[in-house]
Biopython code that builds the backbone (N, CA, C, O; Angstrom):
import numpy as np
from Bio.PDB.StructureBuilder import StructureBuilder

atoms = [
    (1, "UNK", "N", (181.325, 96.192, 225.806)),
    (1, "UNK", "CA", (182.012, 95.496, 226.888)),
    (1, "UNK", "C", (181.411, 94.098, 227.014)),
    (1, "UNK", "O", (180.207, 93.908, 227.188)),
    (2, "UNK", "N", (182.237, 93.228, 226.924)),
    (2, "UNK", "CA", (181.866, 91.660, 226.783)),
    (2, "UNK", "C", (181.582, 91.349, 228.718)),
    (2, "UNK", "O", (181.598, 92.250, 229.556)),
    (3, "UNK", "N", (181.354, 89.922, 229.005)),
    (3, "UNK", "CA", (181.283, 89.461, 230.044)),
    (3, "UNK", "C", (182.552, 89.406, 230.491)),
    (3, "UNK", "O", (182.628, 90.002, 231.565)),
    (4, "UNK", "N", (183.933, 88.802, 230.024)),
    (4, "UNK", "CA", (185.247, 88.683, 230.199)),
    (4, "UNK", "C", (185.456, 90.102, 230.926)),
    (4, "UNK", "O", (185.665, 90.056, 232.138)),
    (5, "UNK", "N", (185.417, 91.441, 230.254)),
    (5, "UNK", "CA", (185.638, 92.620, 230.998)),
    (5, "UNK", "C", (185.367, 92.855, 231.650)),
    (5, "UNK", "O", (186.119, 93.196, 232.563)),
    (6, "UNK", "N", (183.506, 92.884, 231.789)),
    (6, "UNK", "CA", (182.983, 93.446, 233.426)),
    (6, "UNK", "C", (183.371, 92.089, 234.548)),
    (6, "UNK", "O", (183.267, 92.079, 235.774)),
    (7, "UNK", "N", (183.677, 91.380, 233.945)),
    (7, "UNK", "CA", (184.106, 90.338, 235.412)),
    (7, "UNK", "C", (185.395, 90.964, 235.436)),
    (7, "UNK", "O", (185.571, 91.683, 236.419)),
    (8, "UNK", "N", (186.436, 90.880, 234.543)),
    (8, "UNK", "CA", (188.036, 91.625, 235.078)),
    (8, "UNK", "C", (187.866, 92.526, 236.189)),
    (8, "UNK", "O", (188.380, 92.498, 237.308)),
    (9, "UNK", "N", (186.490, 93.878, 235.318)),
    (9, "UNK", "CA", (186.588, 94.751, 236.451)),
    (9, "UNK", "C", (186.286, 95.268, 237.601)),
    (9, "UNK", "O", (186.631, 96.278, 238.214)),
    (10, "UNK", "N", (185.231, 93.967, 237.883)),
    (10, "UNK", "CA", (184.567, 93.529, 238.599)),
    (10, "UNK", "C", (185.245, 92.993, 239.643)),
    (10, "UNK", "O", (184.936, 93.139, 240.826)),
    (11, "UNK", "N", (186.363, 92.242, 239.133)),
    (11, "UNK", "CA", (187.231, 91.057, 239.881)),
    (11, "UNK", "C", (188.309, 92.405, 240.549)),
    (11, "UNK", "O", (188.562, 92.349, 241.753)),
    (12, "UNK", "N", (188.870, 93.513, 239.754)),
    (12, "UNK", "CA", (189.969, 94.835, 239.651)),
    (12, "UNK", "C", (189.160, 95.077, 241.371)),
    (12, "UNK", "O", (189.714, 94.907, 242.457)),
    (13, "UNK", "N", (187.567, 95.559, 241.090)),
    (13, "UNK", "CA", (187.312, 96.774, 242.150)),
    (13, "UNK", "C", (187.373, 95.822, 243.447)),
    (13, "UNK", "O", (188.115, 95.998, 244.414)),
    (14, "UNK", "N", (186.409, 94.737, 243.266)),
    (14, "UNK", "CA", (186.640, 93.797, 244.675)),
    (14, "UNK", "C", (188.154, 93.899, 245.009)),
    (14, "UNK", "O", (188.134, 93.996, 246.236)),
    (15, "UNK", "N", (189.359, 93.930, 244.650)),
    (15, "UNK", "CA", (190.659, 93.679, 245.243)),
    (15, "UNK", "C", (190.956, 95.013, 246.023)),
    (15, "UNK", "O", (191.398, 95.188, 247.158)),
    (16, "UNK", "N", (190.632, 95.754, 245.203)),
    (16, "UNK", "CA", (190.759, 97.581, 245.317)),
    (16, "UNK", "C", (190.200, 97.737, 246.675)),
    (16, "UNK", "O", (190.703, 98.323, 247.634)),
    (17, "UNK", "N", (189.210, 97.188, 246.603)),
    (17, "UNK", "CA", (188.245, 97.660, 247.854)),
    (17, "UNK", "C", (188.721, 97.066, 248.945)),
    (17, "UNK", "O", (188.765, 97.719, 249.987)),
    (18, "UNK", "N", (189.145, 95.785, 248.917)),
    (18, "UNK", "CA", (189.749, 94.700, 249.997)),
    (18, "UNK", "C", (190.455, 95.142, 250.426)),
    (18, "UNK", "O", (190.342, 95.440, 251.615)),
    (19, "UNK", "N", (191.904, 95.523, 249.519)),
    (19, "UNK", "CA", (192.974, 96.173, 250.252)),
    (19, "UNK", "C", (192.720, 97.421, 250.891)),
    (19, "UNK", "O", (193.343, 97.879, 251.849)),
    (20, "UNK", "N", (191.899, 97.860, 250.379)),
    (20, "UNK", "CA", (191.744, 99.818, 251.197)),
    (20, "UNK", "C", (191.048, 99.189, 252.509)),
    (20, "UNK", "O", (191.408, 99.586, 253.617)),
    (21, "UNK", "N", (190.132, 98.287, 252.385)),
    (21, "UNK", "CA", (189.495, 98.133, 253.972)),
    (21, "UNK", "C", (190.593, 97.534, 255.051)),
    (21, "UNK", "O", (190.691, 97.928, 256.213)),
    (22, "UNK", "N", (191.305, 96.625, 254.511)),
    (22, "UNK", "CA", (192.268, 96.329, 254.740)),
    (22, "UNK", "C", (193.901, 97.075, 255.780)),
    (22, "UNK", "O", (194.719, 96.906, 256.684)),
    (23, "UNK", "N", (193.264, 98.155, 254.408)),
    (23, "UNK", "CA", (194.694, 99.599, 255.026)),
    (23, "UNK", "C", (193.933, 100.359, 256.059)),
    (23, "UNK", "O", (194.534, 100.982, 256.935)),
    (24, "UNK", "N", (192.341, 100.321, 255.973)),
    (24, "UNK", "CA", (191.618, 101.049, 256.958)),
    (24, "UNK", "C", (192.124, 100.300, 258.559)),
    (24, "UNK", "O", (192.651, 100.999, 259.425)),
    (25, "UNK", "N", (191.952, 99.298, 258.694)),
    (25, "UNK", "CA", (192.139, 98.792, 259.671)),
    (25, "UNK", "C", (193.468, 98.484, 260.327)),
    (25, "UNK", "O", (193.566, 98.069, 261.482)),
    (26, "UNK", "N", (194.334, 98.681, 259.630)),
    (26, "UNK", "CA", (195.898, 98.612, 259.863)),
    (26, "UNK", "C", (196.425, 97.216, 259.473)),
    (26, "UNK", "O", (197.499, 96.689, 259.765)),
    (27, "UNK", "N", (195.521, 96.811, 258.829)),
    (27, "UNK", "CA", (196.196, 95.413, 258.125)),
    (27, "UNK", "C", (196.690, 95.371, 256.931)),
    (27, "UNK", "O", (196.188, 94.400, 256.365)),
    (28, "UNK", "N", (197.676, 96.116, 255.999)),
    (28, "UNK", "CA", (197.983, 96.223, 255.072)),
    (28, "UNK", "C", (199.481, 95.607, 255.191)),
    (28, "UNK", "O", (200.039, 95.598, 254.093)),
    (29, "UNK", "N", (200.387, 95.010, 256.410)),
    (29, "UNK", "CA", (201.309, 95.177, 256.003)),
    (29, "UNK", "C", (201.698, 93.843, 256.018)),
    (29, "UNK", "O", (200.726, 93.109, 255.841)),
    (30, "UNK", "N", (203.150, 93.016, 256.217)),
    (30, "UNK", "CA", (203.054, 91.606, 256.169)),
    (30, "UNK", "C", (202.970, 90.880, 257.202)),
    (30, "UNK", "O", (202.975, 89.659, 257.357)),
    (31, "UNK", "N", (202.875, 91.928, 258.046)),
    (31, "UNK", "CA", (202.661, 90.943, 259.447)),
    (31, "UNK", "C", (201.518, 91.054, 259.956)),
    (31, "UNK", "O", (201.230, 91.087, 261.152)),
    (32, "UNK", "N", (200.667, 91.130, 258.824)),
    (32, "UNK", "CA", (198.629, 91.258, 259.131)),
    (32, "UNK", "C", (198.751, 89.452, 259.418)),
    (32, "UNK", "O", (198.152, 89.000, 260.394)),
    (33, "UNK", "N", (199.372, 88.717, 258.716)),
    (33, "UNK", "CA", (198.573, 87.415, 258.878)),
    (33, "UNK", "C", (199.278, 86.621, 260.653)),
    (33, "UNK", "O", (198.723, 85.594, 261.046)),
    (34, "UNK", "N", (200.170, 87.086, 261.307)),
    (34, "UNK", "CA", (200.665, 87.045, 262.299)),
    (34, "UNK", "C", (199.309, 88.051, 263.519)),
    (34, "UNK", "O", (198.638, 87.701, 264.490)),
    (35, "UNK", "N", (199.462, 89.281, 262.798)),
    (35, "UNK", "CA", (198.240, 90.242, 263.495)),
    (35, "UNK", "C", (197.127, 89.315, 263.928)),
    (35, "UNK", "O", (196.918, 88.998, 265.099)),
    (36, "UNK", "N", (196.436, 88.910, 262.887)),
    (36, "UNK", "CA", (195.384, 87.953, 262.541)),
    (36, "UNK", "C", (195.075, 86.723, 263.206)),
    (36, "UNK", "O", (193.935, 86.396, 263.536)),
    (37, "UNK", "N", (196.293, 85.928, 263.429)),
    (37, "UNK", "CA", (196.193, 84.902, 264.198)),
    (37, "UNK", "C", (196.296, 85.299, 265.853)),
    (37, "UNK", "O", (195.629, 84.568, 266.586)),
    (38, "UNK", "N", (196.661, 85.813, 266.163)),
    (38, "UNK", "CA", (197.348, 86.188, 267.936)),
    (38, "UNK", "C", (195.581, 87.132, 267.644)),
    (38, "UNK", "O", (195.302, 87.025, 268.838)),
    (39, "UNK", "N", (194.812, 87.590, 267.285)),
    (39, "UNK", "CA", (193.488, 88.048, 267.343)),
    (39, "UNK", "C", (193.402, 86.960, 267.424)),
    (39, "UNK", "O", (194.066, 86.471, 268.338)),
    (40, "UNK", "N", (192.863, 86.327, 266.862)),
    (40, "UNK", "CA", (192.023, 84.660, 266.850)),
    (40, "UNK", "C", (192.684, 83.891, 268.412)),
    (40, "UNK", "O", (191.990, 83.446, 269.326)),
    (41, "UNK", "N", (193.672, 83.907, 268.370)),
    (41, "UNK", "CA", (194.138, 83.199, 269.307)),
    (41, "UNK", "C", (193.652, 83.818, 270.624)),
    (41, "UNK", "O", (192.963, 83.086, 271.334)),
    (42, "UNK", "N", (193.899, 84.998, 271.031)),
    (42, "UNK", "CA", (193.388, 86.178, 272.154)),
    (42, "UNK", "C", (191.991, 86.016, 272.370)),
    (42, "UNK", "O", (191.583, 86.007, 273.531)),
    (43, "UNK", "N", (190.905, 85.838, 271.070)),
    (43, "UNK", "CA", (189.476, 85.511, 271.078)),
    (43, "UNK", "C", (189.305, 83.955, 272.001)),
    (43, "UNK", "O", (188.754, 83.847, 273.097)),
    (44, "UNK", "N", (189.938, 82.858, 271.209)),
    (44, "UNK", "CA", (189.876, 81.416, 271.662)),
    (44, "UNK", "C", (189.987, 81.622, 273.021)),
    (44, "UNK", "O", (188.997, 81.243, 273.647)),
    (45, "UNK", "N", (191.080, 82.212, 273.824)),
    (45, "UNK", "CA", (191.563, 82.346, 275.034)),
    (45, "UNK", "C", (189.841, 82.845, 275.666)),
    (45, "UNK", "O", (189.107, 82.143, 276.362)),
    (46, "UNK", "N", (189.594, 84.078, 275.216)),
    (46, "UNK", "CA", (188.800, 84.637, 276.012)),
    (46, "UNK", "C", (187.140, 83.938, 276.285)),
    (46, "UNK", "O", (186.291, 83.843, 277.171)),
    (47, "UNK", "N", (187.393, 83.542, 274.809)),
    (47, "UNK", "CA", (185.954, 82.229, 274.899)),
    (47, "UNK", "C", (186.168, 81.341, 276.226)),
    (47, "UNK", "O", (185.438, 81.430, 277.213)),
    (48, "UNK", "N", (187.212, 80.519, 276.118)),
    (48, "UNK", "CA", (187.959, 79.574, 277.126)),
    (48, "UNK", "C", (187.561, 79.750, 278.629)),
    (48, "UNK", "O", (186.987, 79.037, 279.451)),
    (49, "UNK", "N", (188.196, 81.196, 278.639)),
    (49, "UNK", "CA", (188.012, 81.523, 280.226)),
    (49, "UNK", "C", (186.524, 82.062, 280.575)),
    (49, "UNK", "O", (186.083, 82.097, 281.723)),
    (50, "UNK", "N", (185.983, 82.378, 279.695)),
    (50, "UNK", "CA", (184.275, 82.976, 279.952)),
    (50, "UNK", "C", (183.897, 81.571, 280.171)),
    (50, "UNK", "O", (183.101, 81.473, 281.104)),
    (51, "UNK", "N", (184.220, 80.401, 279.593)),
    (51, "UNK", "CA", (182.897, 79.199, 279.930)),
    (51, "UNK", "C", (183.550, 78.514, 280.665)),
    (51, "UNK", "O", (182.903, 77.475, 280.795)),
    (52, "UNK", "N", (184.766, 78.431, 281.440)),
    (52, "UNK", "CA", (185.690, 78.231, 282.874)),
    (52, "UNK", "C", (184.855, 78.908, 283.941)),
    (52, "UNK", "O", (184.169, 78.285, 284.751)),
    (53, "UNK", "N", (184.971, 80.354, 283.881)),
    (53, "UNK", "CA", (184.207, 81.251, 285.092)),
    (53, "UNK", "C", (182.988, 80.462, 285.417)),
    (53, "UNK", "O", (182.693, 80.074, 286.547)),
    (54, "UNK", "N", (181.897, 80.135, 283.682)),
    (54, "UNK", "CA", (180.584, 79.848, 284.087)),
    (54, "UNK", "C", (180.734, 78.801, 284.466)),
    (54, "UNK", "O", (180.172, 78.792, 285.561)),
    (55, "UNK", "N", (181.082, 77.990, 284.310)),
    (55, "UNK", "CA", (181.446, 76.462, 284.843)),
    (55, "UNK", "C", (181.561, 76.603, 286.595)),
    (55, "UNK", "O", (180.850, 76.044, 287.430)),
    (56, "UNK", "N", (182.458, 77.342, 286.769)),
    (56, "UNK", "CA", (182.839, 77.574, 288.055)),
    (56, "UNK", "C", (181.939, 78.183, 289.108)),
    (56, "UNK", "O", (181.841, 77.726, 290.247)),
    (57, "UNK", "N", (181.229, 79.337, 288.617)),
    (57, "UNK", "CA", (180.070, 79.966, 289.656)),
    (57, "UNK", "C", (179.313, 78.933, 289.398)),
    (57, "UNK", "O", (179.535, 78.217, 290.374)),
    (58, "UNK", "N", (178.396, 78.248, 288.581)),
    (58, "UNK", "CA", (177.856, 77.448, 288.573)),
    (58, "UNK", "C", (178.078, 75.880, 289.725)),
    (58, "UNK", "O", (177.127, 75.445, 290.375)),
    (59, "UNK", "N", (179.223, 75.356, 289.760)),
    (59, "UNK", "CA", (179.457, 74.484, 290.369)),
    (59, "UNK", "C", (179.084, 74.975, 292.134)),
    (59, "UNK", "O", (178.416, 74.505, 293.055)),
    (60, "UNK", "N", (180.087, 76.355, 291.881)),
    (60, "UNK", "CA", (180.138, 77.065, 293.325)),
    (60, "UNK", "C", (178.543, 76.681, 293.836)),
    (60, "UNK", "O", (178.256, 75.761, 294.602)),
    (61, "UNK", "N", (177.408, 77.829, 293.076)),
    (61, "UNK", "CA", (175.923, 77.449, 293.777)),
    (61, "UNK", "C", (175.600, 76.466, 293.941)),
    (61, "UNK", "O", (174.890, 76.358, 294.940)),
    (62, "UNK", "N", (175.823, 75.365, 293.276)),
    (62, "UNK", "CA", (175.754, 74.236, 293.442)),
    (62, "UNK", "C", (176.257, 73.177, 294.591)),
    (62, "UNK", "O", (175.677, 72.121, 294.845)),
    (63, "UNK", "N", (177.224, 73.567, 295.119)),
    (63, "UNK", "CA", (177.812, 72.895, 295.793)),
    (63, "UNK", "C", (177.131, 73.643, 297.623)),
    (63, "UNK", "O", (176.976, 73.031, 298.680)),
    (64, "UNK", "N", (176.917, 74.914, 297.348)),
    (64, "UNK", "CA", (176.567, 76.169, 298.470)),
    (64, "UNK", "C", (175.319, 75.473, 298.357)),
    (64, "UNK", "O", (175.068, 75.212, 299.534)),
    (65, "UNK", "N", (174.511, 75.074, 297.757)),
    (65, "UNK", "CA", (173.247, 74.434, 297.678)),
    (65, "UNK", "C", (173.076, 73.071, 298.036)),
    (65, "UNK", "O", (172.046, 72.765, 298.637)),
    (66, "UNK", "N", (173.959, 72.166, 297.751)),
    (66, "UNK", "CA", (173.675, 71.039, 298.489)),
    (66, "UNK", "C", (174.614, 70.992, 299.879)),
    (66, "UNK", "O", (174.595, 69.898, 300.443)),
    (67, "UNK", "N", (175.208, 71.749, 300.332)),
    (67, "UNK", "CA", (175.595, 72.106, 301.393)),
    (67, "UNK", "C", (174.110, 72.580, 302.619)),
    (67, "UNK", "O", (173.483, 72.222, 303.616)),
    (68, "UNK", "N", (174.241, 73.571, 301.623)),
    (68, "UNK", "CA", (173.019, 74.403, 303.064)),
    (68, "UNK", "C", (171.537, 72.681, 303.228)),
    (68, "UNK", "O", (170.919, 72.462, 304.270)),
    (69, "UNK", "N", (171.370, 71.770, 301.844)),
    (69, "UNK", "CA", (170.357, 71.046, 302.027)),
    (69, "UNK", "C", (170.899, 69.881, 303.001)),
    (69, "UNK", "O", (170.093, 69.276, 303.707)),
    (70, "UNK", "N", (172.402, 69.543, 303.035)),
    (70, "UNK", "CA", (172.394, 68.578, 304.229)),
    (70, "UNK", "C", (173.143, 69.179, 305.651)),
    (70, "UNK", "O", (173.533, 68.516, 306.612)),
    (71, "UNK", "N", (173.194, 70.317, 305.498)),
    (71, "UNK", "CA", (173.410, 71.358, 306.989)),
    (71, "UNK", "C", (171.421, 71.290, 307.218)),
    (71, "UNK", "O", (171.067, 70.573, 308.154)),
    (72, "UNK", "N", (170.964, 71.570, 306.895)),
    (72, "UNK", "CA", (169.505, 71.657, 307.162)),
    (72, "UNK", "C", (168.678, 70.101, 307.336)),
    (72, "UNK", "O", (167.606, 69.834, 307.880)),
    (73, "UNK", "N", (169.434, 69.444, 306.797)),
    (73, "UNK", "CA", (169.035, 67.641, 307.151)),
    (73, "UNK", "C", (169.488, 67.151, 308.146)),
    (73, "UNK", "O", (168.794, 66.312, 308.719)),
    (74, "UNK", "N", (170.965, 67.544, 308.761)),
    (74, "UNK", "CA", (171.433, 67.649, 309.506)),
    (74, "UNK", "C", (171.089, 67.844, 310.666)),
    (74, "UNK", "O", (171.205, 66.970, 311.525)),
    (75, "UNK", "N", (170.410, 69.492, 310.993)),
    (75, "UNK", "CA", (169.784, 69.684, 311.835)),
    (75, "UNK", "C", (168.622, 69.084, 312.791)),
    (75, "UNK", "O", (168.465, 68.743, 313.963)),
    (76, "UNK", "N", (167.661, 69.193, 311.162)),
    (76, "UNK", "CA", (166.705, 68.666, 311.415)),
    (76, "UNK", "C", (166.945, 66.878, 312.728)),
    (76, "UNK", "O", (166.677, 66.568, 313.889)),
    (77, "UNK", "N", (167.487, 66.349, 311.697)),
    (77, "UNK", "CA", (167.931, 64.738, 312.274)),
    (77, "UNK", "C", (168.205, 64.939, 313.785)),
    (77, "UNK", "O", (167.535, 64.304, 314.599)),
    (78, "UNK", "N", (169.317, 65.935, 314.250)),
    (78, "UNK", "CA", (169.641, 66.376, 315.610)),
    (78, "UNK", "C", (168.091, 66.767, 316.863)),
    (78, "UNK", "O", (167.884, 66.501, 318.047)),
    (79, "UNK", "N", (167.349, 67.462, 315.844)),
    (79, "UNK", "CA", (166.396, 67.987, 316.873)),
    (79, "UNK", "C", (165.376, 67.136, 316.992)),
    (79, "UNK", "O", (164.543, 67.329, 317.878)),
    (80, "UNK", "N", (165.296, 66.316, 316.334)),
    (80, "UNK", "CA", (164.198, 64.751, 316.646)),
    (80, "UNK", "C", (164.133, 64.693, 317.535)),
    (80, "UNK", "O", (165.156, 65.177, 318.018)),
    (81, "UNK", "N", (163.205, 64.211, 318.584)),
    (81, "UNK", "CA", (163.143, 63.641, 320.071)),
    (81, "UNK", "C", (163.684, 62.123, 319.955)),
    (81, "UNK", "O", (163.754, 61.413, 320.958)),
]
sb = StructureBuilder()
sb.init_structure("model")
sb.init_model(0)
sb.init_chain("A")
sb.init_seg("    ")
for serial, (resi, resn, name, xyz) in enumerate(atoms, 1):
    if name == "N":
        sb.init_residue(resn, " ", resi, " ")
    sb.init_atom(name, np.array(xyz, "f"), 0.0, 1.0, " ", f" {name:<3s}", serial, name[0])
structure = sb.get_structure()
């Protein structure tokens, strides 16, 4: 067996194997590459809105925080003699 062959069959089993993992997962048919994208797309979305939320509680404490520091400056200023 030359190099030419064991790469053919080499090149044969990698395809073999692709498609069976492929059929394992329910992507064998022609609307895997449609499947495929609306996944990707559903992922992007969910990335999106996870660093929206953090963005958002974040701002929230933030804002609850310099709130309570000039409600408390506030005060203070009032109760001066």
């Amino acid at each position: 067996m030359n190099d030419l062959e064991l790469e053919a069959m080499i090149q044969r089993a990698a395809e073999a194997g692709a498609k069976k993992a492929l059929r394992d997962v329910g992507l064998q048919d022609d609307d895997a590459v449609h499947d495929m994208r609306e996944i990707r797309d559903l992922l992007d979305s969910w990335r999106s809105a996870k660093s929206t939320a953090a963005n958002t509680i974040i701002k929230a404490f933030t804002y609850v925080f310099l709130g309570a520091l000039l409600t408390g400056s506030y005060f203070s200023f009032i109760n001066k003699p």
